[in-house]
LUMPAKOL-662805 format. One line per field, with one value per residue (C-alpha): residue number from 0; residue in three letters; x, y negated, z negated. Coordinates in nm, 3 decimals. Each point is the difference from the previous one (the first is absolute). Layout:
# residues N
resi	c(NUM|...)
resn	c(ALA|...)
X	c(X|...)
Y	c(Y|...)
Z	c(Z|...)
***
This chain:
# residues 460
resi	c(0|1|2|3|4|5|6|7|8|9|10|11|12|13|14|15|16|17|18|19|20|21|22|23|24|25|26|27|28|29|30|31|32|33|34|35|36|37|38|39|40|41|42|43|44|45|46|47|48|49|50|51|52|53|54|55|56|57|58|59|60|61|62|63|64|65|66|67|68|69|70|71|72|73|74|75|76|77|78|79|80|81|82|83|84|85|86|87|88|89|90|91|92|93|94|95|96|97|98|99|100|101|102|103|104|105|106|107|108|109|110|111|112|113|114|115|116|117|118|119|120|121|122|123|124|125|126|127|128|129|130|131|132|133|134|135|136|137|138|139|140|141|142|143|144|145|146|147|148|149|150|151|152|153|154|155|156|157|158|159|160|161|162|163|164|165|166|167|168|169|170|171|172|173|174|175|176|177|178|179|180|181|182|183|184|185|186|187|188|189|190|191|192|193|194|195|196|197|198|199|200|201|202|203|204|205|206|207|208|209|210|211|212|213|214|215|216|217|218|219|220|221|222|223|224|225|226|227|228|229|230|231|232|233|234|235|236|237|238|239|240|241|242|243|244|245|246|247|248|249|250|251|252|253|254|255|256|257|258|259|260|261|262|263|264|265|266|267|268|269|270|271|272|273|274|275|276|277|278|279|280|281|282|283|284|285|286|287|288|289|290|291|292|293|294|295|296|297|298|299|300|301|302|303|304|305|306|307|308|309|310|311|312|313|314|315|316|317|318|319|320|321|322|323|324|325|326|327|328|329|330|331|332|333|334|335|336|337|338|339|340|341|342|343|344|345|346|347|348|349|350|351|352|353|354|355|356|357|358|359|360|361|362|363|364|365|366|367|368|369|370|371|372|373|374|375|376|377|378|379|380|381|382|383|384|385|386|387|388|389|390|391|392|393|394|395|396|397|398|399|400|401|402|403|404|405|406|407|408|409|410|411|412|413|414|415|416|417|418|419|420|421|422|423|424|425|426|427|428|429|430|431|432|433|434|435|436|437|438|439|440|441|442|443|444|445|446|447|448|449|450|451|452|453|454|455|456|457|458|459)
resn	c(UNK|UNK|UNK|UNK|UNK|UNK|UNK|UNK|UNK|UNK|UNK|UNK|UNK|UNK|UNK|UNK|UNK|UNK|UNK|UNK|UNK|UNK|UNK|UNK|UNK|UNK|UNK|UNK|UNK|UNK|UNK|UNK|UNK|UNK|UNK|UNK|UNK|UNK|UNK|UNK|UNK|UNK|UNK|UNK|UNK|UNK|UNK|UNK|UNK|UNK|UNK|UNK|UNK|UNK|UNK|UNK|UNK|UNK|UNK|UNK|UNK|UNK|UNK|UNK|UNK|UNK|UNK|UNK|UNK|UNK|UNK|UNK|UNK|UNK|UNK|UNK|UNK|UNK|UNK|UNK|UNK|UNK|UNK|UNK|UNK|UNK|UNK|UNK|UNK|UNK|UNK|UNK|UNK|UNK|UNK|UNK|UNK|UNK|UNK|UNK|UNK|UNK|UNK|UNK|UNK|UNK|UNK|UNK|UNK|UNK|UNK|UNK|UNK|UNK|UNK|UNK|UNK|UNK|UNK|UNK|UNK|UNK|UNK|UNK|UNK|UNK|UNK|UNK|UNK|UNK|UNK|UNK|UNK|UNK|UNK|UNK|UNK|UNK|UNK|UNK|UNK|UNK|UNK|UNK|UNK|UNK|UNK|UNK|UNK|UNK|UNK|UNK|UNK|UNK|UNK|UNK|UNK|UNK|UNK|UNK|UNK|UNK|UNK|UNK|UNK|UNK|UNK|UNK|UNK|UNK|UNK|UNK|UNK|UNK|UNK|UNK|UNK|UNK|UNK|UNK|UNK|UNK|UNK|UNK|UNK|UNK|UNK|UNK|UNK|UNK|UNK|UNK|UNK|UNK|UNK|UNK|UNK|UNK|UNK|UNK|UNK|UNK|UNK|UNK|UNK|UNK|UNK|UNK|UNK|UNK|UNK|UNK|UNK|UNK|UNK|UNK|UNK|UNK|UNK|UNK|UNK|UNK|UNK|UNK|UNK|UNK|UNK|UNK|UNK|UNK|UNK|UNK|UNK|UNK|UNK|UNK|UNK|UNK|UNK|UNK|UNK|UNK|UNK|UNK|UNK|UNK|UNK|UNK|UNK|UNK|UNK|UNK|UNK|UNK|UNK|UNK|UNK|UNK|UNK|UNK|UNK|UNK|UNK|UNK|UNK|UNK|UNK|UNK|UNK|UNK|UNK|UNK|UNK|UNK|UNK|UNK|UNK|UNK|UNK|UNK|UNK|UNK|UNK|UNK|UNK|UNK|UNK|UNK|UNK|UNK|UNK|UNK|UNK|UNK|UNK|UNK|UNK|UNK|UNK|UNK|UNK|UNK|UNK|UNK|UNK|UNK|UNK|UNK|UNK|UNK|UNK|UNK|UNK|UNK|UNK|UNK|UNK|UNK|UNK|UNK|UNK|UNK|UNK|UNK|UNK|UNK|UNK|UNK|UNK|UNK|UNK|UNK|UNK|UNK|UNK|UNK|UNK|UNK|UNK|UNK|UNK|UNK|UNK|UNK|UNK|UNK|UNK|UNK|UNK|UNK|UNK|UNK|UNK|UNK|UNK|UNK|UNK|UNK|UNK|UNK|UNK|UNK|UNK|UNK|UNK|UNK|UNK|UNK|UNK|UNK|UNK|UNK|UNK|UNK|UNK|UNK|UNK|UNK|UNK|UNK|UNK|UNK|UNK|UNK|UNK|UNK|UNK|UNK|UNK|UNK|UNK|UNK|UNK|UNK|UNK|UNK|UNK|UNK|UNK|UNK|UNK|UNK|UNK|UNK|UNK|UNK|UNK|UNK|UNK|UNK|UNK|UNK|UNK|UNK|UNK|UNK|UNK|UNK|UNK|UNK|UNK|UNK|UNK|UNK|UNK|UNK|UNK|UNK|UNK|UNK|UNK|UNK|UNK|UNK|UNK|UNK|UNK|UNK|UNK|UNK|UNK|UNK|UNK|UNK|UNK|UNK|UNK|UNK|UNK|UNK|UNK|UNK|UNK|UNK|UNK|UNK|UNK|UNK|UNK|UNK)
X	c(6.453|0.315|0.046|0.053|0.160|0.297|0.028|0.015|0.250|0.200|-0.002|0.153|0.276|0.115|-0.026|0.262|0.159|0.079|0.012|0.204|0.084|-0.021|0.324|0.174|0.370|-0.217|-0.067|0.281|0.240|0.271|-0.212|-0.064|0.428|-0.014|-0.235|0.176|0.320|-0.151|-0.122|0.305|0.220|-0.208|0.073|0.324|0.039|-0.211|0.187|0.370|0.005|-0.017|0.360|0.156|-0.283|0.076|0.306|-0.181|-0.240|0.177|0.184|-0.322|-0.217|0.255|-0.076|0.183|0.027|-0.283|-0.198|0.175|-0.123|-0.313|0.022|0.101|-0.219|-0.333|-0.038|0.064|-0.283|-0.215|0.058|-0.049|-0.348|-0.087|0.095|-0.166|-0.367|0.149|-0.230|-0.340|0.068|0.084|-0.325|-0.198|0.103|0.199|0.349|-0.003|-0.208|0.224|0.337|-0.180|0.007|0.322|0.092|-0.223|0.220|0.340|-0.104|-0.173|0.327|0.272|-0.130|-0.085|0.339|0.157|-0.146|0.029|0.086|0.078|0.110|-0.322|-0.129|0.257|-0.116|-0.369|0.049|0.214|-0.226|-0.249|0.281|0.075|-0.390|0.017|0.316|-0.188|-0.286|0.166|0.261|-0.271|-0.256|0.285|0.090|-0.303|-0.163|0.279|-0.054|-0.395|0.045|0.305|0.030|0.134|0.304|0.127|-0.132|0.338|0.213|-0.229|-0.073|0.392|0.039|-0.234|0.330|0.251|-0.198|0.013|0.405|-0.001|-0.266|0.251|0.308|-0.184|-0.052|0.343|0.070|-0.263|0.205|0.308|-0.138|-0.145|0.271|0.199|-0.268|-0.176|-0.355|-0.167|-0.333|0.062|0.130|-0.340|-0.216|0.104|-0.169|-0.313|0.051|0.041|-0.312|-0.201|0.142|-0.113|-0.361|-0.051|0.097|-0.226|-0.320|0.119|0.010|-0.256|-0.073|0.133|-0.209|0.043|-0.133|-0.325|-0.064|0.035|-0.291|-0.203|0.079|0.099|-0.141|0.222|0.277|-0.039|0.018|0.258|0.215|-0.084|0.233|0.251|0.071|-0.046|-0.238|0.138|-0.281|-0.074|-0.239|0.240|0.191|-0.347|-0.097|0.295|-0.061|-0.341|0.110|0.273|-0.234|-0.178|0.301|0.129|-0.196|0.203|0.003|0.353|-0.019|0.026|0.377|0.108|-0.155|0.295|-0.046|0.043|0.266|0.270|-0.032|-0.101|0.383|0.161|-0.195|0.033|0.417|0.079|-0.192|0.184|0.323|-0.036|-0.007|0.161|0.328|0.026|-0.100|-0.218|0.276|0.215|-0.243|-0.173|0.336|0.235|0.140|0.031|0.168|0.283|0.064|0.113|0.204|0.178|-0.228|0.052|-0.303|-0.351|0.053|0.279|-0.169|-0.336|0.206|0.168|-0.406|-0.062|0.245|-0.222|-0.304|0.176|0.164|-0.388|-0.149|0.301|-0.031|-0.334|-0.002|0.198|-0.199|-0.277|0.108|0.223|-0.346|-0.128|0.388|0.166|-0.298|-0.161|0.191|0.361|-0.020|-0.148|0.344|0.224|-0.162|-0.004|0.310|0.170|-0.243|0.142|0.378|-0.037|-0.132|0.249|0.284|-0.224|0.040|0.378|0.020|-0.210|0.203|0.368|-0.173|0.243|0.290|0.080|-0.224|-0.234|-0.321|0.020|-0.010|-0.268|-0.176|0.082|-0.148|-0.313|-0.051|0.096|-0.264|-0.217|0.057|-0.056|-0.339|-0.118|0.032|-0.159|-0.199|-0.065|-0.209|-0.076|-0.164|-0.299|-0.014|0.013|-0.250|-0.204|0.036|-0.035|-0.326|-0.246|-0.319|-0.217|0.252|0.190|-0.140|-0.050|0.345|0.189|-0.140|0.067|0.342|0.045|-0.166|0.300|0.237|-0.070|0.015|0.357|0.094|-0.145|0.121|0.368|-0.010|-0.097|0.228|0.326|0.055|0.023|0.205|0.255|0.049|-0.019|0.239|0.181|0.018|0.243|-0.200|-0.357|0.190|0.067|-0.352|-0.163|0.244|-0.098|-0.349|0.106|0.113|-0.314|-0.156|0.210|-0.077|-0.330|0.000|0.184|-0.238|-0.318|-0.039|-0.080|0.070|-0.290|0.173|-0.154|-0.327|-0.372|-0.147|-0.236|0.336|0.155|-0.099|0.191)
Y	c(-12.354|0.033|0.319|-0.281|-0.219|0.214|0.113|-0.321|-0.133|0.335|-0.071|-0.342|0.135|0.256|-0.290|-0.205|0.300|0.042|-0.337|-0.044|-0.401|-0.217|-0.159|-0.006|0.116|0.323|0.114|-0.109|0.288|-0.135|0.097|0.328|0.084|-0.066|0.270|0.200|-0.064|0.112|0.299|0.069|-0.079|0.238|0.286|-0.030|-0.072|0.290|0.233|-0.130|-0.069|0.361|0.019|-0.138|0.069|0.379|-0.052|-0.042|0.205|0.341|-0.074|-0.108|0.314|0.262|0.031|0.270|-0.064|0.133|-0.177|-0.371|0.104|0.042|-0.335|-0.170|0.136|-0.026|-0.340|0.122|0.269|-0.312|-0.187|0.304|0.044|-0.415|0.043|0.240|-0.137|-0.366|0.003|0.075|-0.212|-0.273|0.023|0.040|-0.281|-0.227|-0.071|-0.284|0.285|0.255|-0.195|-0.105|0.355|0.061|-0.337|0.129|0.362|-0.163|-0.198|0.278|0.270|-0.191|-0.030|0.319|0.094|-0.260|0.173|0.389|0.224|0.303|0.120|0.070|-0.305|-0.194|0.228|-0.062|-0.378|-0.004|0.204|-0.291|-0.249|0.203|-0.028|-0.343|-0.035|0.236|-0.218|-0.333|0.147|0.040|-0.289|-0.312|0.044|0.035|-0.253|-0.220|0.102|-0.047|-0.322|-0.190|-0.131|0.200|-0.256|0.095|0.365|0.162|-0.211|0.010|0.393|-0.003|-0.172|0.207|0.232|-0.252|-0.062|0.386|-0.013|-0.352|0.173|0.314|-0.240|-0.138|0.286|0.079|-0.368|0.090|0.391|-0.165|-0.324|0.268|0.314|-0.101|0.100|0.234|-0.164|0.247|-0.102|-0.399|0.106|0.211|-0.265|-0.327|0.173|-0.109|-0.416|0.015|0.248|-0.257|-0.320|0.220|0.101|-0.425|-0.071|0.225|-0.200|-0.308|0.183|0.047|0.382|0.071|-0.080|0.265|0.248|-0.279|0.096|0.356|-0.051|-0.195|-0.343|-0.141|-0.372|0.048|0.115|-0.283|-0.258|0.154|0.025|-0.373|-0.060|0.202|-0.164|-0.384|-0.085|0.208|0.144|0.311|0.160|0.162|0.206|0.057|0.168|0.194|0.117|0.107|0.211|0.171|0.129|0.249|0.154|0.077|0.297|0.322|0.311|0.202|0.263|-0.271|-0.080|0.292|-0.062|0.058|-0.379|-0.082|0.308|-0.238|-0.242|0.220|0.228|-0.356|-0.149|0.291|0.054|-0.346|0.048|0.305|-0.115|-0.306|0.220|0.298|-0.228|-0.022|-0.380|0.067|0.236|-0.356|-0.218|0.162|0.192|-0.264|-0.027|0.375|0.028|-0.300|0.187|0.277|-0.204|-0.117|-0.343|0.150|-0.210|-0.043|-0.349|-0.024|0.305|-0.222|-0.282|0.179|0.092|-0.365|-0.055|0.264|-0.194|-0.360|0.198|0.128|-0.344|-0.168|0.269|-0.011|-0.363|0.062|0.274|-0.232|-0.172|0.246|0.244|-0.206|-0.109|0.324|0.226|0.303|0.245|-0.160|-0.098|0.430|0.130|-0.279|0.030|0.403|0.040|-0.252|0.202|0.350|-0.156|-0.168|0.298|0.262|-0.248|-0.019|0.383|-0.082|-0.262|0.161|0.292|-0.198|-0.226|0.113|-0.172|-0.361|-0.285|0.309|-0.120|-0.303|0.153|0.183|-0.263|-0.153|0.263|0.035|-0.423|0.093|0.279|-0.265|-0.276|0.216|0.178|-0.411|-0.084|0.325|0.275|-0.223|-0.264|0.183|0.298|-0.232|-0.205|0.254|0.242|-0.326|-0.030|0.357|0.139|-0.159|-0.247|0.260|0.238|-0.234|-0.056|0.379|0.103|-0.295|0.115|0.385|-0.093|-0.250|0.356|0.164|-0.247|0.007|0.379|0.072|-0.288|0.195|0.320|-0.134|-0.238|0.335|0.237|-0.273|0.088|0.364|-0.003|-0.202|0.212|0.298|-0.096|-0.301|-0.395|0.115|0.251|-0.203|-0.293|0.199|0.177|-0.344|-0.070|0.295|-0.067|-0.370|0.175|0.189|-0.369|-0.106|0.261|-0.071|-0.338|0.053|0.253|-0.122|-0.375|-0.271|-0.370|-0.176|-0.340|-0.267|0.218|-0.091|0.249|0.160|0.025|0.250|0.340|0.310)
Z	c(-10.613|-0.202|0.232|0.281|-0.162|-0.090|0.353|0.128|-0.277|0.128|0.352|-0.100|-0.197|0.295|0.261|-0.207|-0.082|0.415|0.049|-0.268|-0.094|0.345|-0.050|0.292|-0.221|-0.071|0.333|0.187|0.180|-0.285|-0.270|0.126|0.111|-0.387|-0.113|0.249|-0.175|-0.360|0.128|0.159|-0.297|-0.240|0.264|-0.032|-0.347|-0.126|0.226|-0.039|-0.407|-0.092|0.158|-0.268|-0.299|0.104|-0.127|-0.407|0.056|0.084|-0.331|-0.217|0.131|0.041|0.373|0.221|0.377|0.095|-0.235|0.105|0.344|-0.128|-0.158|0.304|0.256|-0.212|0.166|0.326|-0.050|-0.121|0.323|0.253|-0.164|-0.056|0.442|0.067|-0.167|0.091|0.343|-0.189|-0.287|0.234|0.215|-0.241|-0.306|0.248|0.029|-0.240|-0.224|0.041|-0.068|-0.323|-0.125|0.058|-0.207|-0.276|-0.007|0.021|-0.281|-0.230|0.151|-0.056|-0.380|-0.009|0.110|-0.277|-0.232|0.066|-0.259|0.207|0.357|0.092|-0.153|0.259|0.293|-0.024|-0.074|0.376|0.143|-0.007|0.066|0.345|0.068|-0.029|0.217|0.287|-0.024|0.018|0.226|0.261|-0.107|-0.005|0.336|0.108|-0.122|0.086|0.366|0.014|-0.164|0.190|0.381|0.243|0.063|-0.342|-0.140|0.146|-0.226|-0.293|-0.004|0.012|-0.285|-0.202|0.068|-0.132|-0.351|-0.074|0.049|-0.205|-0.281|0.019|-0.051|-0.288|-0.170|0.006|-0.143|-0.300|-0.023|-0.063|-0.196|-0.274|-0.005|-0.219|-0.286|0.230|0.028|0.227|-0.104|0.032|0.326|0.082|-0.152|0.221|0.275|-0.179|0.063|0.376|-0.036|-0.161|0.219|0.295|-0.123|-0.117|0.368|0.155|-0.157|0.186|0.372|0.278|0.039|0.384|0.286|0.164|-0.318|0.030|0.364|-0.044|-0.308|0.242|-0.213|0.324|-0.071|-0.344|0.216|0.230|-0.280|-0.174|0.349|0.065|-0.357|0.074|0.322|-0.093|0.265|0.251|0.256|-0.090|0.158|0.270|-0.330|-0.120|0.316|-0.015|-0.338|0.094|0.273|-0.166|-0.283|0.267|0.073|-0.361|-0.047|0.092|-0.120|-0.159|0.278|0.269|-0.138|0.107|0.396|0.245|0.084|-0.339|-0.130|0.080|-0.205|-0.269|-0.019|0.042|-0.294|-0.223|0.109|-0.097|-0.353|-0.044|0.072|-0.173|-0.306|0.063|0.072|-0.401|-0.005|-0.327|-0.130|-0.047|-0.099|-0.265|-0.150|0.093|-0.364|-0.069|0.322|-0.085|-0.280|0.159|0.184|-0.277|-0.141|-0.364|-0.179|0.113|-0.021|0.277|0.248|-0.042|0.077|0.316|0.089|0.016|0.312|0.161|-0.100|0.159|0.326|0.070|-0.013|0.234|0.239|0.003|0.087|0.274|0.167|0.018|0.342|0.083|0.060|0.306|0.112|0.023|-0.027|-0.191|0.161|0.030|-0.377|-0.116|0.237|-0.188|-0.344|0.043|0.060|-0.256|-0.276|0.100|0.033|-0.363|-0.161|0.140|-0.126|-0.350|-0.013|0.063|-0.292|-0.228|0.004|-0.078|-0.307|-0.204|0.207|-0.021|0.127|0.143|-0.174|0.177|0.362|-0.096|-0.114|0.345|0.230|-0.240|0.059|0.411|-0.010|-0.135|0.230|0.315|-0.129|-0.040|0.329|0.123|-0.159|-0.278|0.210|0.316|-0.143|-0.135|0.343|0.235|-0.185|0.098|0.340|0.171|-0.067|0.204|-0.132|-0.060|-0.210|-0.120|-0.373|-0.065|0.200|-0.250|-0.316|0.104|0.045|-0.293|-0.210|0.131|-0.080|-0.350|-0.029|0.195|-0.289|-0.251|0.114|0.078|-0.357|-0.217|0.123|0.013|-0.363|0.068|0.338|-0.191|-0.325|0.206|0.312|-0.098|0.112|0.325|0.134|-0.076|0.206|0.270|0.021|0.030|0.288|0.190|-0.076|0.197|0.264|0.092|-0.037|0.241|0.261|-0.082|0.105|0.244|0.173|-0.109|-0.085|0.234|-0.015|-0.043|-0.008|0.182|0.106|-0.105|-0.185|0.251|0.204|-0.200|0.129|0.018)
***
C-alpha cells in the first residue's frame, strides 16, 4: 500500500513539475524569450570570457601556444560532443529536462574551472562547460520554437542570437572589470550565477508541447498549449503538431538522398565558413591579438576587446530586419565581402604597428570585420541551416550541421595560436581573407534566397 502511495505522490510531483505553477506570467511567450535570453547569455559568456582570462592564465601555468589552444578549444570539443548527443538527450528527458542539465554543468564547470590548479585541470572543467553549451545551444532554440506562436518564433529564435553577442559583450565587460589584478578564476566562476538563475527558472516552465505529443501526453500537451496561448483555439496547432511527429523519423543515410544533397553542402558550407573565416580567432584571442597591435597592458587590449563585444551586439541588432528586407543572400555577398576587405587591410595594419596612429586602424578593420560578419554569417548561418532541409530531415540535418559547426570552431580556435607564432598577424589576416573569398564563391554558386518562401517552398 505504501508501494501505491508513493507512486501516486510521484505522479503528482512530475505533473506540477510539467505543469509547472499556473500563473499566467509563467507560461506566457515573455517568460519563455526570457529563458531564451539566459541560455543564450551563458553561451556566450562561457565561450567569450576565456579571451581575456587567457591572457592570466598563459602566465600563471606556463602555457606555450599549443597548449593555450588547447585551453581555448576544450570548450569547443565540449560543445561538438553535448551536439552531437543533444537529439537523444532531448527526446528522451525533454527539452525543459535537457536544458536543466546543461544549467547544472555550467554551474558545477564554471567552479570547477575557478578553481583549477593545473592546465589540464582547466581543460577538463571546459570540456563539460562546452557540453553544456552544445546541449543548450541546441535545446533553447528549440524549445523556444515548440513553445511560441508561429506569428512570433522568427523574431524570438533570432534573438536567442542577439543574447549570445550581448552574453559575449559581457564577458568582455567582466575581462576588463577584473584585469587589473588578473582574476581569471572570478572571471571563470560568474558563469556559475546565470547557471543557477537559469536552472531556478526552468522549475517554473511548462515542458514543450510538442515533446508531450511525441510521448503520447497529448491531453497534457493540450492543456499545457491552451496556457501558452491565453485562450486561443488550439486545436488547429494541435493537429498540426500531431501530424508533424510522423514525419520526424528519418534515417542519416536519407540526408545524403539527391533530393535532399542540396541542402545538405549548403548547410554544412555556411557552418564551415562561418568558422573558417577566423570569427572565433577574434573573439576568443581578441586581447592577445591588441597586443600585438600595440595595446601594451592587458587592461587596455581587454578594453579594445570590449568595442568588439559592443560593435557585435549593434550589428547584430541591425541584421535582425535587415534578414527579411534585403534578404539572406544580398546580406552573405555584402557581409562576405566587407569580412575579406577588412581582414586583407588588417594584414596591412598589423604589419605597420610600429608606425604612428597604426594600432588604431587596425583596431578599425578588426571592429569593420566585425560589423559585417553580424549582419551576415553571424545570424544567417543559424537561420538558414533552419530552413533548407525539408520536415522530415530537418531535426537530424540541423543538428548534423550544428556538430559541424562546433568542430570547424574547434579546429580553426586550436590551431589560431600556432598559425600566428608560426606565420605572423599579416599573413594569418590575409589567409582568413582568402578563406572569405572561397565563401563568397560559394554563395554565390550555391545558396538560394529563401526570403519570403514557406518552408515546404524551399526546394532545390
Amino acid at each position: 500500500m505504501m508501494s501505491d502511495k508513493f507512486k501516486c505522490q510521484s505522479k503528482i510531483f512530475l505533473k506540477l513539475l510539467c505543469y509547472a505553477p499556473s500563473m499566467a506570467l509563467f507560461h506566457s511567450v515573455y517568460f519563455v524569450s526570457g529563458l531564451a535570453a539566459i541560455a543564450g547569455l551563458l553561451f556566450g559568456y562561457d565561450t567569450g570570457i576565456i579571451s581575456g582570462a587567457i591572457l592570466f592564465i598563459r602566465k600563471d601555468f606556463d602555457l606555450s601556444p599549443g597548449q593555450v589552444g588547447l585551453v581555448v578549444s576544450a570548450v569547443l570539443l565540449g560543445a561538438l560532443l553535448g551536439s552531437a548527443f543533444c537529439s537523444k538527450i532531448t527526446d528522451r528527458l525533454g527539452r525543459r529536462g535537457s536544458l536543466m542539465i546543461a544549467s547544472g554543468l555550467f554551474v558545477l564547470a564554471s567552479l570547477g574551472a575557478a578553481m583549477a590548479q593545473s592546465a589540464p585541470d582547466l581543460m577538463f572543467a571546459r570540456l563539460f562547460i562546452g557540453i553544456a553549451i552544445g546541449i543548450s545551444s541546441l535545446t533553447a532554440p528549440l524549445y523556444l520554437a515548440e513553445v511560441a506562436p508561429a506569428k512570433i518564433r522568427g523574431f524570438l529564435v533570432s534573438l536567442n542570437q542577439l543574447a549570445v553577442t550581448v552574453g559575449i559583450l559581457g564577458a568582455y565587460g567582466v575581462n576588463y572589470a577584473l584585469a587589473g589584478n588578473g582574476s581569471w578564476r572570478l572571471m571563470f566562476g560568474l558563469g556559475a550565477v546565470p547557471g543557477a538563475i537559469l536552472g531556478t527558472a526552468l522549475f517554473f516552465l511548462p515542458e514543450s508541447p510538442r515533446w508531450m505529443v511525441l510521448r503520447g501526453r497529448k491531453d497534457t500537451a493540450k492543456a499545457i498549449l491552451d496556457q501558452l496561448r491565453a485562450g486561443e483555439n488550439t486545436q488547429v496547432e494541435m493537429l498540426e503538431i500531431e501530424q508533424s511527429i510522423t514525419h520526424e523519423k528519418t534515417s542519416f543515410a536519407s540526408l545524403f538522398a539527391p533530393a535532399i544533397k542540396p541542402a545538405l553542402i549548403i548547410a554544412m558550407g555556411l557552418a564551415f565558413f562561418q568558422q573558417a573565416t577566423g570569427i572565433n580567432t577574434i573573439i576568443y584571442y581578441a586581447p592577445s591579438i591588441f597586443e600585438q597591435a600595440g595595446f601594451g597592458s592587458a587592461s587596455h587590449a581587454i578594453l579594445a576587446s570590449v568595442c568588439i563585444g559592443v560593435t557585435n551586439v549593434i550589428f547584430t541588432i541591425i541584421s535582425l530586419p535587415l534578414i527579411d528586407r534585403v534578404g539572406r543572400r544580398p546580406l552573405l555577398i555584402i557581409g562576405i565581402t566587407g569580412m575579406m576587405v577588412s581582414l586583407a587591410l588588417c594584414g596591412l595594419a598589423f604589419g605597420m604597428t610600429d608606425l604612428l596612429g597604426m594600432r588604431w586602424i587596425a583596431l578599425l578593420c578588426v571592429l569593420a570585420y566585425i560589423a559585417f560578419f553580424a549582419i551576415s554569417l553571424g545570424p544567417i548561418m543559424w537561420l538558414m541551416i533552419s530552413e533548407v532541409f525539408p520536415l522530415q530531415q530537418r531535426g537530424l540535418g540541423t543538428s548534423l550541421a550544428v556538430c559541424a559547426q562546433w568542430g570547424f570552431n574547434m579546429i580553426v580556435s586550436s590551431t589560431f595560436p600556432v598559425l600566428l607564432h608560426a606565420a605572423g598577424s599579416r599573413m594569418t589576416f590575409w589567409f582568413y581573407a582568402f578563406l572569405c573569398l572561397i565563401g563568397l564563391v560559394f554563395v554565390l554558386k550555391k545558396v538560394p534566397e529563401t526570403k519570403g518562401k514557406v518552408l515546404e517552398e524551399i526546394k532545390f
